[in-house]
Legacy VTK file of the C-alpha trace (Angstrom):
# vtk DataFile Version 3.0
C-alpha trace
ASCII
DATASET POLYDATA
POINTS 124 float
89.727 107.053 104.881
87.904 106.857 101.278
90.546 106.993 99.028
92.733 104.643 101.363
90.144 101.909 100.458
89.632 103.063 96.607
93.286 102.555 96.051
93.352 99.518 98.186
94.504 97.684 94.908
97.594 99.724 94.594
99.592 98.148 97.518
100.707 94.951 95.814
101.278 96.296 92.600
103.350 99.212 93.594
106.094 97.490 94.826
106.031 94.920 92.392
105.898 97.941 89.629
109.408 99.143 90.887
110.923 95.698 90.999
109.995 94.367 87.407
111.707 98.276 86.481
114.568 98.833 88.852
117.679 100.743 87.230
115.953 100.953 84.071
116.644 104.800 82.893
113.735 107.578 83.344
112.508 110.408 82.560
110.103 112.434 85.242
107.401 115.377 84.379
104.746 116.667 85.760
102.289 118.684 83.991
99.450 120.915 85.238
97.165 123.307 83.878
93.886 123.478 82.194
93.632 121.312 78.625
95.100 123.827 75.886
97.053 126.176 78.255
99.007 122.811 80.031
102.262 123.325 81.247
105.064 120.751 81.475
108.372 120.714 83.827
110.726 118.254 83.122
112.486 117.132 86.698
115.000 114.357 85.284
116.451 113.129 82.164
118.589 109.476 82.663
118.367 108.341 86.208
117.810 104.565 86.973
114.462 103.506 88.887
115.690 102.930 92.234
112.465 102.460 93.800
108.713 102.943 94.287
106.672 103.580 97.387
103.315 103.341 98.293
101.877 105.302 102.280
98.291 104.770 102.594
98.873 106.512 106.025
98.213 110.082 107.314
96.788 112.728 105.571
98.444 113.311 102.409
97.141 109.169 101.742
97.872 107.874 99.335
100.506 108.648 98.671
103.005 107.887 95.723
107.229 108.241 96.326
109.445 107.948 93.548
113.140 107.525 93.972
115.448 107.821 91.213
119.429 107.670 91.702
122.762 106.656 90.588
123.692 108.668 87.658
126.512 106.143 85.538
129.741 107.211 84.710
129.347 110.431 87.079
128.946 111.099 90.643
125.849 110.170 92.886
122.710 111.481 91.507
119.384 111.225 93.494
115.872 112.647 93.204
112.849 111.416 94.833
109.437 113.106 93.698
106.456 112.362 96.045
102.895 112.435 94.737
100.240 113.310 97.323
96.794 112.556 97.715
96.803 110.103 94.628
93.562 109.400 93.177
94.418 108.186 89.386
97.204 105.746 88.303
97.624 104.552 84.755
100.120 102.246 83.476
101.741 102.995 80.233
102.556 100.283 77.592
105.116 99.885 74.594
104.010 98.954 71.553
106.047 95.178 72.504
104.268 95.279 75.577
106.647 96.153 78.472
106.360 98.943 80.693
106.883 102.421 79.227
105.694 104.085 82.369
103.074 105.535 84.885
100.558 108.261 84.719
99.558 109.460 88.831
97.178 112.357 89.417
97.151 113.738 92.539
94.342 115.560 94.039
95.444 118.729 93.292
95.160 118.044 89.715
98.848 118.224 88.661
99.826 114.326 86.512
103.355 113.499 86.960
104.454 111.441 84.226
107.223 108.944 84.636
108.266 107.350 81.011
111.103 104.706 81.320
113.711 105.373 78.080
114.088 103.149 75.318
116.354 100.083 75.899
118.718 99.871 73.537
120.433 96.841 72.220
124.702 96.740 71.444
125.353 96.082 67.811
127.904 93.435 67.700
LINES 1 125
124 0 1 2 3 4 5 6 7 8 9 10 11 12 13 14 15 16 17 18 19 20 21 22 23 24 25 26 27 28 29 30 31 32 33 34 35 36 37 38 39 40 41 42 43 44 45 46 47 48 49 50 51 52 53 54 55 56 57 58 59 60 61 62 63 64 65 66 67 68 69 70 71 72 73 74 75 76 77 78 79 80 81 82 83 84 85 86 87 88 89 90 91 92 93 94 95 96 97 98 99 100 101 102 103 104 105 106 107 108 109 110 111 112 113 114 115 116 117 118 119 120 121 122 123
């Protein structure tokens, strides 16, 4: 029941963090490890954000699903990652100040990092 009411903030900005990002293209780690022997597994490379869930319920609260999907130009791609027991968040900004991301900890000290790719403009 503590860390439903420490994250209490999360609920309305969850949601809202997957709208404002929906179908932009991803990238999804997670890292764990001690600092200086760390260990990175990429999951994804290109996916669209389909989605972003918050469960403050049961007894893996809070906890964090993202679902990716939709590959273009190939057949039907999906991956949803699920981050249990949250207890950190961080958002991630570009240096023009949109979203580049989210940092989530979960209590069993792994970070999975989601990083949104660059947007890139058509020369005409």
């Amino acid at each position: 029941m503590k860390a439903v009411s420490k994250q209490h903030n999360w609920t309305p900005f969850i949601p809202l963090f997957g709208e404002w990002n929906k179908l932009r293209a991803t990238r999804i780690a997670l890292f764990e490890g001690p600092p200086g022997a760390m260990e990175d597994f990429w999951l994804e490379d290109g996916l669209p954000l389909i989605g972003i869930d918050l469960d403050v319920r049961g007894d893996e609260a809070p906890s964090i699903e993202i679902m990716l999907g939709g590959q273009p130009g190939g057949g039907p791609a999906h991956l949803t990652h699920v981050v249990e027991q949250a207890r950190f968040l961080k958002v991630t900004l570009s240096a023009s100040g949109l979203s580049d991301g989210l940092e989530i900890e979960g209590s069993d000290g792994r970070t999975t990092v989601l990083q949104f790719e660059e947007r890139t403009t058509p020369v005409v």
